[in-house]
N, C-alpha and C positions, 0 to 999 in steps of 0.2 A: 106187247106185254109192258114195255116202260110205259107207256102213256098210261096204260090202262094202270099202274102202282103208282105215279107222281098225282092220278085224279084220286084213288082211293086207299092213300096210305094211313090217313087219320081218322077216314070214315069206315073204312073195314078193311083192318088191316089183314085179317084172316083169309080173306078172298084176295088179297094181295098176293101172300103167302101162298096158297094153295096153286095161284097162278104159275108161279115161280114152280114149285114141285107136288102135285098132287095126289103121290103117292102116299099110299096105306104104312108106309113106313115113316114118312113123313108129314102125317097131318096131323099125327098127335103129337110131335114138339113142338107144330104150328101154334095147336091149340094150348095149351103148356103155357109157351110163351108168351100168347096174347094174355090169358087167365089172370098170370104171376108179374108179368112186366111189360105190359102194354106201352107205355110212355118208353120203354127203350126197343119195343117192336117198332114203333111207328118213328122215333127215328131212327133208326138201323134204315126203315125202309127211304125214311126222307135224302138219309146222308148216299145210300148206294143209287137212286136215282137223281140227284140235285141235279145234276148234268147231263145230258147227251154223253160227254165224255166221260165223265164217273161211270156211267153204268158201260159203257164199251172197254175198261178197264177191267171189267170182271169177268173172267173167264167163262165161271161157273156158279151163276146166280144163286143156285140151290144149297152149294158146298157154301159159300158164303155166308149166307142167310142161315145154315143148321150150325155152323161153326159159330155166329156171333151169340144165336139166341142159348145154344147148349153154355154157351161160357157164362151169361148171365142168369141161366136156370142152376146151374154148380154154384156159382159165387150165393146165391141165396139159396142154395141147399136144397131144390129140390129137385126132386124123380121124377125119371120118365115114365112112360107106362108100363116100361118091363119089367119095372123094381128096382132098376139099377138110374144111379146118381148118372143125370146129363152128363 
């Protein structure tokens, strides 16, 4: 999975994302976030993979990765697919 995000975090980051958690509750804040703030998807994803050791610091790729992007979907106000503010 790391290799396969530090090859493809700039060129589709979505496929990145989906790696990381693929689920049906989770691939529409993927898509969300690439949509509304791609330039802070792609490095979210640069900065949690830059290392071997960065990314062995993260418990939980998923919870990570929904936690940074829902913060940046709130800060610019927009909604998730279920009507309610990230």
């Amino acid at each position: 999975m790391l290799e396969y995000i530090q090859e493809n975090k700039y060129e589709n980051p979505l496929e990145c994302l989906r790696t990381i958690d693929g689920t049906d509750g989770a691939v529409p804040i993927w898509i969300k976030g690439v949509e509304h703030c791609l330039s802070d998807v792609q490095t979210m994803l640069a900065n949690m993979t830059e290392t071997d050791e960065a990314w062995a610091k993260i418990g939980n790729p998923a919870a990570v990765a929904m936690s940074r992007i829902k913060a940046v979907l709130r800060a610019r106000g927009i909604r998730t697919g279920n009507g309610q503010q990230a």
